[in-house]
N, C-alpha and C positions, 0 to 999 in steps of 0.2 A: 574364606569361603571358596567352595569350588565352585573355578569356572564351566559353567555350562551354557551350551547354545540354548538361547530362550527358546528361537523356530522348533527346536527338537524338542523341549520341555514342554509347550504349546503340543507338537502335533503328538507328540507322546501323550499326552494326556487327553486328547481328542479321541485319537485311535481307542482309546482304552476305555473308553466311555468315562472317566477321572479316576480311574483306579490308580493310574501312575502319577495326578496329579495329589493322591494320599501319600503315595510311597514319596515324591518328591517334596511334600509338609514335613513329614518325618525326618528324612534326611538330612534336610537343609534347618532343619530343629536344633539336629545334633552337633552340626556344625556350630551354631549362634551359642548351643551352651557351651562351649570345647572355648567359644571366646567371654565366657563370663557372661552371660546369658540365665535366665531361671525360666526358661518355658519349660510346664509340666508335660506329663509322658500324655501321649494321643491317645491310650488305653481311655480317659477321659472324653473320649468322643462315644462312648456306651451311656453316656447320659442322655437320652432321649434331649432333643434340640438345644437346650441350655448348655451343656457340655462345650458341643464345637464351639457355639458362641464365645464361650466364655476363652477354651483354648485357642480361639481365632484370634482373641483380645490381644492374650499375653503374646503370641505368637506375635501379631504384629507392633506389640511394643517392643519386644526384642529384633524386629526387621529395623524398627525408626533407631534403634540406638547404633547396631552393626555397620550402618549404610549412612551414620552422623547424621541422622536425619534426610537426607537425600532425597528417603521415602518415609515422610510421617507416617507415623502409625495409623492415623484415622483412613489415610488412603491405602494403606497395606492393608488394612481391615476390611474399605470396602471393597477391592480388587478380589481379595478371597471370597468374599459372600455372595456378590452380584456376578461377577465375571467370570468364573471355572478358570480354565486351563489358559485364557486370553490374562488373566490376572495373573497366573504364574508365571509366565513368560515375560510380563512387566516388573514383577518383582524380582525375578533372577535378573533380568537387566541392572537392576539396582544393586544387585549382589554383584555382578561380574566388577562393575566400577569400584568396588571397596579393595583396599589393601590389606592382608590376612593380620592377625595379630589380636589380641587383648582390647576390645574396646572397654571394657567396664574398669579396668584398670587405672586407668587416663583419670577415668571420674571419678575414682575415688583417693585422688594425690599421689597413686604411684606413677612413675615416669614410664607414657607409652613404647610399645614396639617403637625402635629406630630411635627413642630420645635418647641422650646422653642421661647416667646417672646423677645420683643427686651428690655433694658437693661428700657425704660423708661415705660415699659408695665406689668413691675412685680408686682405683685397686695404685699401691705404691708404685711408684718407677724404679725403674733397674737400672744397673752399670752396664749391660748389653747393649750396643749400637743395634737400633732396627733397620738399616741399611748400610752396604759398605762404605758412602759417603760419610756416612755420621762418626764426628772425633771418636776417638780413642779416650776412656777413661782414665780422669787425671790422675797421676800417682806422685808419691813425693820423690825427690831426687835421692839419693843413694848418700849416706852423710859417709863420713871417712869411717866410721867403724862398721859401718854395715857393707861397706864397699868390696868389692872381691879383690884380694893383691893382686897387685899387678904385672901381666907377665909381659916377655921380652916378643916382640913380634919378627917374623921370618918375611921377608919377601917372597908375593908369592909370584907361582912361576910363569903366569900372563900377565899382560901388560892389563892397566886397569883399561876401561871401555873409555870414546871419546863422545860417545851420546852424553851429552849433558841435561836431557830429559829424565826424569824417574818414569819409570813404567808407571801406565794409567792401572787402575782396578777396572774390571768389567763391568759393563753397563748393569744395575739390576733388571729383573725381567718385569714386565709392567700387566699386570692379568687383567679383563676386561672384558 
């Protein structure tokens, strides 16, 4: 859900006499279905009183589920009906506290945004190290027939080094 300032949503919809509190239904409609949501289109508010009613309904059964209940649908419902634009402002409060992602998902046994998959969804592991710390892929030893013959070695023409340390690898970079 997008974040919005409720004070702005409130006096936007104030100023407006509730006209931006329709455009703000709508909008925040589209959002709740984009997260597995089934509130029907606003075109439905052309039904003389029953209509809003009823799309006020579904509307706020999809605020209770988006928001884990935070905000029961019966209070999402009466905020829309009695309250105007003082209701919107409390329900997008409710929305700014949710974290975006697939609620209907979760409920219906698929693994939500952020969970780990399910046990037959773990993508295989590689022989690549995911850091320069991480070993080196074991390989087998070289048998005598596979082994390359062996050549005569020259001295070479500096002396070896007396650091008896191996050079360290670079730190990896830590993003955050």
């Amino acid at each position: 859900m997008k974040k919005r300032s409720p004070l702005a949503v409130f006096l936007f919809g104030f100023i407006t006499l509730g006209f931006y509190s329709w455009y703000w239904e709508v909008k925040t409609k589209g959002e709740m279905n984009k997260q597995g949501q089934h509130i029907p289109t606003a075109w439905i508010w052309l039904i003389p009183f029953i209509g809003y009613l009823w799309w006020a309904w579904k509307y706020s059964e999809g605020a209770g589920n988006v928001t884990k209940d935070q905000a029961p649908a019966i209070l999402v419902f009466l905020l829309m009906i009695f309250t105007g634009p003082i209701g919107d402002a409390i329900i997008q409060h409710y929305f700014n506290t949710v974290e975006g992602g697939p609620v209907i998902a979760a409920a219906q046994g698929a693994p939500a945004a952020g969970t780990a998959p399910a046990t037959s969804e773990v993508p295989a592991a590689t022989d690549t190290p995911s850091t320069p710390e991480a070993p080196a892929p074991a390989t087998e030893a070289p048998t005598p027939e596979t082994a390359a013959p062996a050549t005569e070695t020259t001295p070479s023409p500096t002396p070896p080094s007396t650091d008896s340390q191996a050079p360290t690898p670079p730190a990896p970079i830590v993003q955050g």
